[in-house]
C-alpha positions as CSV (number, residue, x, y, z in Angstrom):
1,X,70.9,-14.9,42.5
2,X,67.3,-14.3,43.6
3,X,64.3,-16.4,42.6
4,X,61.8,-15.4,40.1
5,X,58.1,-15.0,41.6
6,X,55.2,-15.7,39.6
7,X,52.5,-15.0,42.2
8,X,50.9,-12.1,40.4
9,X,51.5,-12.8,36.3
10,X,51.3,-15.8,33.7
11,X,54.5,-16.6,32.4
12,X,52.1,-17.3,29.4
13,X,51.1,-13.7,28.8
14,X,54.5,-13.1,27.6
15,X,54.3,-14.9,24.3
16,X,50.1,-14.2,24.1
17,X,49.4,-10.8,22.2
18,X,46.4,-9.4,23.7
19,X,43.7,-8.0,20.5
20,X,43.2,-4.2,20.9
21,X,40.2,-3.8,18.5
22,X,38.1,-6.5,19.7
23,X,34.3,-6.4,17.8
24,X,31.1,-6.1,20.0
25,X,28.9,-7.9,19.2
26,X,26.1,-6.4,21.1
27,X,25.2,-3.8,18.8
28,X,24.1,-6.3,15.8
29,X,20.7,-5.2,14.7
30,X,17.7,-6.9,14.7
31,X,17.7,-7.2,10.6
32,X,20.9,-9.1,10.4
33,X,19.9,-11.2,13.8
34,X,16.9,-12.3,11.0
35,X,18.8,-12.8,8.1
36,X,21.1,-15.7,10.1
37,X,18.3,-16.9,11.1
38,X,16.6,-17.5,7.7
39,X,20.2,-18.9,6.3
40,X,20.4,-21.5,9.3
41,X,16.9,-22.5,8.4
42,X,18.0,-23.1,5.1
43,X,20.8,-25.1,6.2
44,X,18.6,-27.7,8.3
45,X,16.4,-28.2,5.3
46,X,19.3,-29.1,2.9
47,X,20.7,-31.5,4.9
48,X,20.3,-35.0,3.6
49,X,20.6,-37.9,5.4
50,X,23.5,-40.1,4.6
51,X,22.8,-43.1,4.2
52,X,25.2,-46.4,5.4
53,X,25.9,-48.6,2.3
54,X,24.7,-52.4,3.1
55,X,27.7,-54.8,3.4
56,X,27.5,-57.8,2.0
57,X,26.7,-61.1,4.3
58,X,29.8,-63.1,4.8
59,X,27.6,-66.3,4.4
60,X,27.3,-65.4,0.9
61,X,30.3,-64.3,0.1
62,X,32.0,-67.2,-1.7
63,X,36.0,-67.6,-1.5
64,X,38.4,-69.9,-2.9
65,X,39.6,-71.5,0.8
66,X,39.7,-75.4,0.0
67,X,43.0,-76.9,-0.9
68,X,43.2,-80.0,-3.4
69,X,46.1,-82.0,-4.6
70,X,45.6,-83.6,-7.7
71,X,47.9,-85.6,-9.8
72,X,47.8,-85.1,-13.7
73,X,50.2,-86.0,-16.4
74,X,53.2,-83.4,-17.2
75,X,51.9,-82.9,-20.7
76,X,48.4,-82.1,-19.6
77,X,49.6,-79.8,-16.7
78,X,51.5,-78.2,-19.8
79,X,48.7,-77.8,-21.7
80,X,46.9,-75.4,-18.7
81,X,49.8,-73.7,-18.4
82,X,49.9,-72.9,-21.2
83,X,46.2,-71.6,-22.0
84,X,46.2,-69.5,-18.9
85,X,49.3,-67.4,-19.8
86,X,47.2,-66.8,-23.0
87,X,44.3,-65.9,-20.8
88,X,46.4,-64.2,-18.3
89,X,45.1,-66.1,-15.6
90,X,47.4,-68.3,-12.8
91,X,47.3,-71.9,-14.1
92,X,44.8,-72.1,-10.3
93,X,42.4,-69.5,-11.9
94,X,42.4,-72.0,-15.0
95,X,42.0,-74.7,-13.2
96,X,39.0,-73.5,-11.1
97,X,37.2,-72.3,-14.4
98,X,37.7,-75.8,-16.3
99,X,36.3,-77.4,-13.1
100,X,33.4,-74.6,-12.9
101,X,32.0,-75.2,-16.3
102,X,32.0,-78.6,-16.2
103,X,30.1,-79.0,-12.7
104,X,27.7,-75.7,-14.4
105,X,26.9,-78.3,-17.6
């Protein structure tokens, strides 16, 4: 068996379909050559800056990261329980809120 030679063609030709009716585009007038020309102006003058939204500083930003143990009788712990399943809230969320408004009055 002899050995293929590809010296002279591209193995990649095979599967690359060369286009018969390929435009020129060296005969476009002078008129159209004006008309892209006014739409790409009008292009650069809508454009419109995007602006980057402002993050908020970290120092600011305020998050529950302390840990506290607190000791409280059974029927009062109840009690919160209690109140934040009606609110919906964890019995933590509750607790932070009781302790909020009465440091706020």
């Amino acid at each position: 068996m002899s050995k293929k030679s590809f010296v002279n063609a591209n193995p990649a030709m095979a599967f690359i379909s060369m286009v018969e009716g390929a435009e020129d585009f060296s005969s476009v007038t002078e008129h159209a050559k004006q008309k892209l020309s006014k739409k790409h102006h009008q292009k650069e003058e809508k454009k419109v800056v995007k602006t980057v939204p402002m993050k908020k500083n970290p120092e600011f930003i305020e998050t529950k990261s302390k840990r506290v143990q607190m000791l409280i009788q059974p029927s009062l712990y109840n009690e919160i329980k209690e109140e934040a399943k009606r609110k919906g809230v964890s019995v933590n969320e509750m607790m932070h809120e009781i302790l909020k408004s009465y440091v706020d009055s």
